[in-house]
C-alpha positions as CSV (number, residue, x, y, z in Angstrom):
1,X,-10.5,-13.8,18.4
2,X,-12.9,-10.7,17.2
3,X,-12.0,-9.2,14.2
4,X,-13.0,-5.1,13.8
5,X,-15.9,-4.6,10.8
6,X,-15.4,-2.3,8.2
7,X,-18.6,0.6,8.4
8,X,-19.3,-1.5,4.8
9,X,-19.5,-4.4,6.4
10,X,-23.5,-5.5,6.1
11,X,-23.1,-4.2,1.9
12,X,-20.5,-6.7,1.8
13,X,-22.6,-9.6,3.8
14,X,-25.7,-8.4,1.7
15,X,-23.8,-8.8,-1.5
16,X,-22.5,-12.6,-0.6
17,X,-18.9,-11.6,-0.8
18,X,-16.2,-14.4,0.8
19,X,-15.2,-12.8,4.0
20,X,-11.2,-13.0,5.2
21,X,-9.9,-11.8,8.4
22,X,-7.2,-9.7,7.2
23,X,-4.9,-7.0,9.5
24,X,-7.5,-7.9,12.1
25,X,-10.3,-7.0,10.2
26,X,-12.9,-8.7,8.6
27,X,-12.7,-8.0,4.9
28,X,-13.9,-9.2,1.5
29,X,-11.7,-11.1,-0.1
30,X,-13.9,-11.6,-3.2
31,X,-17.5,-10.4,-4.6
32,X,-17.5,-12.3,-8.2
33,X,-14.1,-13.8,-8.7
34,X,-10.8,-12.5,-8.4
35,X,-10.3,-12.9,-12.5
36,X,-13.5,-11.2,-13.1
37,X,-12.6,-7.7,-10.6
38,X,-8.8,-7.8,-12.0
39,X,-10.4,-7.7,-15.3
40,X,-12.7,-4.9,-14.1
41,X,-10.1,-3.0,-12.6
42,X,-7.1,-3.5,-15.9
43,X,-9.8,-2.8,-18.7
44,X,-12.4,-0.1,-17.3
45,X,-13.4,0.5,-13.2
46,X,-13.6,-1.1,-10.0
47,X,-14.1,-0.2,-6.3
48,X,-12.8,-1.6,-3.2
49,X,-13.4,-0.8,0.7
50,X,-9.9,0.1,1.8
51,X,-11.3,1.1,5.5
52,X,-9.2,-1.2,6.9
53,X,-6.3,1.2,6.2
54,X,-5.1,3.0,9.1
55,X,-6.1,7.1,9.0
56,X,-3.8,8.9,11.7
57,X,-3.9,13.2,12.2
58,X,-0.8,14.9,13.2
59,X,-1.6,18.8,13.9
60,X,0.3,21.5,15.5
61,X,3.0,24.3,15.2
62,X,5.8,20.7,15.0
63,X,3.9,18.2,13.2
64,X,5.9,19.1,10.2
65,X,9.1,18.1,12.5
66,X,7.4,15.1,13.7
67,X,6.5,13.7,10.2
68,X,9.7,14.4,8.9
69,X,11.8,12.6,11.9
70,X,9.4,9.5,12.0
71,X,9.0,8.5,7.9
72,X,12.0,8.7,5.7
73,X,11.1,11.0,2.9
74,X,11.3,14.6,3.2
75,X,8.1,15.9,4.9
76,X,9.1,19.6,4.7
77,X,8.9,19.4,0.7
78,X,5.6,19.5,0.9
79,X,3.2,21.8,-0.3
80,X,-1.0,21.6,1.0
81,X,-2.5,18.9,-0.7
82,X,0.3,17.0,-1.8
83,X,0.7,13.2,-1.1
84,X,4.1,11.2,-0.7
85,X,4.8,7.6,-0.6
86,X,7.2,7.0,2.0
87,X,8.3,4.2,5.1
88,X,8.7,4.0,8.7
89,X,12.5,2.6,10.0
90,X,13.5,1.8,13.3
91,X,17.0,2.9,14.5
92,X,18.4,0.0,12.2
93,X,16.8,1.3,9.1
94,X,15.0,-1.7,9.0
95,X,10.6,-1.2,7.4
96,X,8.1,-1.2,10.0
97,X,5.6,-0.1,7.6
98,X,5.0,1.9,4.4
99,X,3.0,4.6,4.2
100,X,1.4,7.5,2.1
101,X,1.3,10.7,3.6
102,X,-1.0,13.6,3.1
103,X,-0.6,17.0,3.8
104,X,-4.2,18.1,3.8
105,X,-5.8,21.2,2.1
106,X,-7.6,23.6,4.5
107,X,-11.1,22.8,3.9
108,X,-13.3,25.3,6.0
109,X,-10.3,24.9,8.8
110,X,-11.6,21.7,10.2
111,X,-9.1,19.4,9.0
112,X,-5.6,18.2,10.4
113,X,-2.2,19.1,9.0
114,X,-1.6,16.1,8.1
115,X,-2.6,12.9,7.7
116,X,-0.8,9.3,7.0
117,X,-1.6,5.7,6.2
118,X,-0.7,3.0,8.0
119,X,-1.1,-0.5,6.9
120,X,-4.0,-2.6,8.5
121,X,-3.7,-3.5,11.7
122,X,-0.5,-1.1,12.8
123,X,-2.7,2.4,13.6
124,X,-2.6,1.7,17.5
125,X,1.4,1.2,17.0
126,X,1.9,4.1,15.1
127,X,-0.3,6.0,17.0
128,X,2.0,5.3,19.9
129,X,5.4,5.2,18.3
130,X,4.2,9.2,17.0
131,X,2.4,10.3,20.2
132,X,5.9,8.8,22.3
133,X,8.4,10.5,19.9
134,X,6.7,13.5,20.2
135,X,7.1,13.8,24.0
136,X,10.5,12.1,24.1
137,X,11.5,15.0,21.2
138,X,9.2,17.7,23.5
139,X,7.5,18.8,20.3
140,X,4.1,20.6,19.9
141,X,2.2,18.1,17.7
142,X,-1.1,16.3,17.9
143,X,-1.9,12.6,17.0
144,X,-5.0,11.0,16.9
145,X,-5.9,8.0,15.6
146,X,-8.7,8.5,13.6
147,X,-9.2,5.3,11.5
148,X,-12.4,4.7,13.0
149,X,-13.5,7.6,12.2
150,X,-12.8,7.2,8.1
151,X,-14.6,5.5,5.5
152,X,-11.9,4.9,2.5
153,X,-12.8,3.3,-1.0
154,X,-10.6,3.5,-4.1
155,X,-11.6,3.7,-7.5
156,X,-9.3,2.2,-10.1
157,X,-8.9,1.4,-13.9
158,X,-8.5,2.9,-16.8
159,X,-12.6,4.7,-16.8
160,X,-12.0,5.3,-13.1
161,X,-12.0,9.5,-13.4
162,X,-15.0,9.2,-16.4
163,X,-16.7,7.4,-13.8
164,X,-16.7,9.8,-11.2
165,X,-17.0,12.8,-13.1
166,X,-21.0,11.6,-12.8
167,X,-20.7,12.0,-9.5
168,X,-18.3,14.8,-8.3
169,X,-17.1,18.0,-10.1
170,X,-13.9,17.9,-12.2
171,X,-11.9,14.6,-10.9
172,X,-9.7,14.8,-13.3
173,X,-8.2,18.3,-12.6
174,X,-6.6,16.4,-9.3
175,X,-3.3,15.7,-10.2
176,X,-1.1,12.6,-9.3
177,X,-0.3,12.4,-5.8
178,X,-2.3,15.2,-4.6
179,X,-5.2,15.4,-2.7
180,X,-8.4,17.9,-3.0
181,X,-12.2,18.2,-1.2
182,X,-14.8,17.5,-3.5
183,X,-18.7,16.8,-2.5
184,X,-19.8,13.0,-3.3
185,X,-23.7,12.8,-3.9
186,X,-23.8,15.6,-0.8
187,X,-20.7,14.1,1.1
188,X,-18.0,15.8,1.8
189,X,-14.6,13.4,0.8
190,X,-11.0,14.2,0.7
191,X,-10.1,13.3,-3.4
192,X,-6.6,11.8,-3.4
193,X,-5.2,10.9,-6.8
194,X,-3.6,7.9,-5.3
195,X,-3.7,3.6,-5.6
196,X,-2.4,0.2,-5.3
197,X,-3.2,-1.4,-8.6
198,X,-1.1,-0.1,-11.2
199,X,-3.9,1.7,-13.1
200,X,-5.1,5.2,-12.8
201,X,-7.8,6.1,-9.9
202,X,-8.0,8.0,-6.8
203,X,-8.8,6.8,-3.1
204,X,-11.9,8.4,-1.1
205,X,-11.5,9.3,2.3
206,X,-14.5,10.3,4.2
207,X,-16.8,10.2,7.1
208,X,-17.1,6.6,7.7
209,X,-20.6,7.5,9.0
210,X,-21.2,8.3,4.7
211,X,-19.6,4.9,3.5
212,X,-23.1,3.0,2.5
213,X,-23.8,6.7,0.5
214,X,-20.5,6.7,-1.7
215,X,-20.1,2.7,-1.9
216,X,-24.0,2.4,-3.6
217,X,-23.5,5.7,-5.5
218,X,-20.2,3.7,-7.2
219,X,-21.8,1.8,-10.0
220,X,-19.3,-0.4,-10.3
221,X,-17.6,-3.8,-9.9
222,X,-16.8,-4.3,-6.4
223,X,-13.6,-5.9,-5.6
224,X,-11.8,-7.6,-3.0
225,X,-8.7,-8.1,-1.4
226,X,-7.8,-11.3,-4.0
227,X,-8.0,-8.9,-6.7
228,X,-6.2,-6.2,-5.0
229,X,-3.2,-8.3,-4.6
230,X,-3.0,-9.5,-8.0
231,X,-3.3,-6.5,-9.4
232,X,-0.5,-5.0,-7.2
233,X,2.1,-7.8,-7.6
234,X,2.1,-6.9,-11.3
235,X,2.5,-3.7,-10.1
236,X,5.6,-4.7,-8.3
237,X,4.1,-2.9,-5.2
238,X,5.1,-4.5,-1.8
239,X,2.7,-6.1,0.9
240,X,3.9,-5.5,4.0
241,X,4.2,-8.6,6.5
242,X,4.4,-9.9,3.5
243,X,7.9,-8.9,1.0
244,X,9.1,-6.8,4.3
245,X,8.0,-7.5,8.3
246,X,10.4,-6.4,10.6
247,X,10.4,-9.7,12.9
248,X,10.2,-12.2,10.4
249,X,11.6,-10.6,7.0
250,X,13.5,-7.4,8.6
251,X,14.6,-5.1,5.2
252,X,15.7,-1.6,4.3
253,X,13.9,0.4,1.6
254,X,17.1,-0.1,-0.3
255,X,16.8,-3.7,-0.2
256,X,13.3,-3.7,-0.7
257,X,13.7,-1.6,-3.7
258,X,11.8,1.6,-3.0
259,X,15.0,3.5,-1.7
260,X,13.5,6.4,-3.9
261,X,11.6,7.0,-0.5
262,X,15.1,7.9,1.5
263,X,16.4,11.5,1.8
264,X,19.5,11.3,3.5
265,X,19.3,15.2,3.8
266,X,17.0,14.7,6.6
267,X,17.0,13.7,10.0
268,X,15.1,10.8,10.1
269,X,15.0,7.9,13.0
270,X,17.3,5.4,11.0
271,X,18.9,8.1,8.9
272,X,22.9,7.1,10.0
273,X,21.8,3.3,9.5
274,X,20.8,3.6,6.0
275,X,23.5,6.1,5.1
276,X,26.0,3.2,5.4
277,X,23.5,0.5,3.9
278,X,22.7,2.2,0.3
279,X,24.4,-0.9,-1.5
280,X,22.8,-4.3,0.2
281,X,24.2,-7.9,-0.1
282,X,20.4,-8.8,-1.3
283,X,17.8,-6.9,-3.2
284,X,13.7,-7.6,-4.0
285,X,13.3,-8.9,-7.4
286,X,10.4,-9.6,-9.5
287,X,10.6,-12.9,-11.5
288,X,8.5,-14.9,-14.0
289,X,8.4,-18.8,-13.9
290,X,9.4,-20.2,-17.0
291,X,7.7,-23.8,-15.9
292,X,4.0,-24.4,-15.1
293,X,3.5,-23.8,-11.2
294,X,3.2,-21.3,-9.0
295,X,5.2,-19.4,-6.4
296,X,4.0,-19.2,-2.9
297,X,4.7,-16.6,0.1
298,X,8.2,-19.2,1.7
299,X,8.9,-21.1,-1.3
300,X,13.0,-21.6,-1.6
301,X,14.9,-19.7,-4.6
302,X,17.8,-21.5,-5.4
303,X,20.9,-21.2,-8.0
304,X,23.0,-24.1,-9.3
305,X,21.4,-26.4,-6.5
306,X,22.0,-24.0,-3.8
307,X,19.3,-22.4,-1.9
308,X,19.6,-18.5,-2.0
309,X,16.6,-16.3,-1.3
310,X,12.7,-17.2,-0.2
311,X,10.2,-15.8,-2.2
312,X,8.0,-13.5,-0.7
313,X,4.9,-12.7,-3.2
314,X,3.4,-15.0,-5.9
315,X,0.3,-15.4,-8.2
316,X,-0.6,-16.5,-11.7
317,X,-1.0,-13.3,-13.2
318,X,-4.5,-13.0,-14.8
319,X,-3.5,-10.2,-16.7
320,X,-0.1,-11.7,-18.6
321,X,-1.2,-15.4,-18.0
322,X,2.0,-16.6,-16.5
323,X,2.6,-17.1,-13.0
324,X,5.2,-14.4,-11.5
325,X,6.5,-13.2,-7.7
326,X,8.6,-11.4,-5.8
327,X,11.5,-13.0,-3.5
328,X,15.1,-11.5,-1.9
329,X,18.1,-12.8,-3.6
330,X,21.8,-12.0,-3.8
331,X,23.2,-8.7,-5.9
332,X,25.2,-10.9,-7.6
333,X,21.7,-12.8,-8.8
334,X,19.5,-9.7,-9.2
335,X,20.2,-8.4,-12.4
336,X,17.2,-8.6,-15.4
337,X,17.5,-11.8,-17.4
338,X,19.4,-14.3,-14.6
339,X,18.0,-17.4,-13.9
340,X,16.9,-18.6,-11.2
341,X,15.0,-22.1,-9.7
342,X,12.1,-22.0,-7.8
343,X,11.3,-24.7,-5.3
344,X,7.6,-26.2,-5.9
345,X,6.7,-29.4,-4.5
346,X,9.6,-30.1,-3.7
347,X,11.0,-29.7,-7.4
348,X,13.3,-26.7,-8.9
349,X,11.0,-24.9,-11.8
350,X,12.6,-22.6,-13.8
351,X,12.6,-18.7,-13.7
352,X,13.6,-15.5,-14.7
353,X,14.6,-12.2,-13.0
354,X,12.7,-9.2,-14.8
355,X,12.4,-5.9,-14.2
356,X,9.4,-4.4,-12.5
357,X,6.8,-3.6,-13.0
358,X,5.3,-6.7,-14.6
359,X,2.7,-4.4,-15.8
């Protein structure tokens, strides 16, 4: 099966990163070591090709009405270059995807009203699910998909805005979770103050076209996706198909534990589902192993011998040094401080529930 390249795809072969397929790309998993970018990324700057994200425009007199009836946050609230973290429901309330949606700053009238961020490998779906709903609803909206049309890197850690004050006028005046144009060594970008690692950075998105231009003018440790998921596990940020997948691991944001993204005040496909669901049998907790090992994406969680939840993120954490995850368990078990067993090899090791994030 062929895998779609990233536009940074021959920097990445040229620098001898490991290549993964991931979301049906092929993607760089790791340049150095996934130790050496976390490191990178928690103590000064890192960059990482994120075009595998999915970029999709909605424009038109109802693409405010659109967005707001297909993600579950409140769309309307909006103001031009804002940016909102928000999911995708079916009917049942149950996560199809999370997202971040941007409603974009006129720049010189050429761009969309809004944009949104699928996870990799779901723009065609979304694409669709958008473009149906708005003819099923009769509104006056636009979608394209325009993912291969974006380049997107983001630039994390602590020296992330120093670093590109070098290279673009005032970064830093961009405040969290907006967006705003700024010119990147003569290319034109959209600046979002947004990112998946815990630490302060934005996330570039430009003409993919441009990516070899703003990738070599980043003078700075390139990671890959190994580093991007340790660093967002101690983040407590969900991976989707991962701690939510609507087949295999079907969740509400309320179980999931980002049900900050729900306003019941709109109209949203799901709305009436998770209006009666805002207290679930089972919620997503983060927990740290007490006992050398570590937990893996399947691995049972159990409570006085009893098997009650699967884990559904793990890793040692470089950062803390112990090894930590993520995993659905009762109510009754979800409170900070509860202990819980964790099956490795077939033997319980100790943990203990903590409140996110991590870090």
């Amino acid at each position: 099966m062929s895998h779609r390249t990233p536009p940074l795809g021959r920097r990445h072969a040229d620098a001898g990163a490991k290549m993964t397929a991931f979301g049906g790309w092929e993607m760089p998993v790791e340049f150095d070591s996934i130790r050496t970018e976390h490191r990178a990324v928690r103590e000064s700057v890192g960059k990482f090709d994120v075009s595998h994200m999915g970029e999709l425009e909605v424009s038109g007199p109802d693409a405010a009405e659109l967005m707001d009836r297909l993600t579950t946050n409140d769309v309307a609230e909006l103001d031009p270059g804002d940016a909102q973290y928000s999911t995708i429901t079916d009917s049942d309330g149950v996560i199809l995807d999370d997202t971040v949606v941007y409603r974009l700053p006129a720049w010189d009238g050429t761009a969309a009203d809004y944009l949104f961020i699928p996870n990799a490998g779901h723009d065609e779906a979304m694409a669709d699910r958008w473009a149906e709903h708005a003819d099923r609803w009769g509104l006056d909206a636009v979608v394209e998909n325009a993912t291969e049309d974006y380049g997107m890197i983001a630039v994390q850690g602590p020296d992330a805005i120093e670093h590109l004050g070098a290279r673009c006028d005032d970064p830093g005046t961009v405040s969290r979770f907006t967006v705003e144009p700024r010119t990147i060594v003569g290319v034109d970008c959209f600046l979002a103050r947004t990112g998946y690692t815990g630490e302060d950075g934005v996330e570039l998105l430009f003409d993919a076209n441009e990516s070899t231009e703003i990738w070599d003018a980043l003078e700075c440790q390139p990671c890959g996706l190994g580093a991007r998921d340790t660093l967002r596990l101690e983040a407590g940020f969900l991976l989707s198909g991962e701690d939510f997948h609507p087949e295999t691991n079907p969740r509400t944001p309320y179980e999931a534990g980002i049900g900050f993204v729900v306003d019941l005040d709109t109209g949203f496909v799901g709305r009436d589902a998770l209006a009666a669901a805002t207290d679930p049998e089972e919620r997503l907790v983060g927990f740290r192993l007490a006992e050398r090992g570590i937990a893996r994406h399947g691995y049972d969680i159990v409570a006085d011998g009893e098997s009650i939840g699967t884990v559904t993120s793990g890793t040692m954490s470089p950062t803390l040094g112990e090894p930590i995850g993520l995993g659905y368990v009762p109510e009754s078990h979800s409170d900070p401080g509860t202990e819980l067993g964790i099956v490795i090899r077939g033997e319980s090791k100790r943990a203990v529930v903590e409140e996110l994030p991590f870090y």
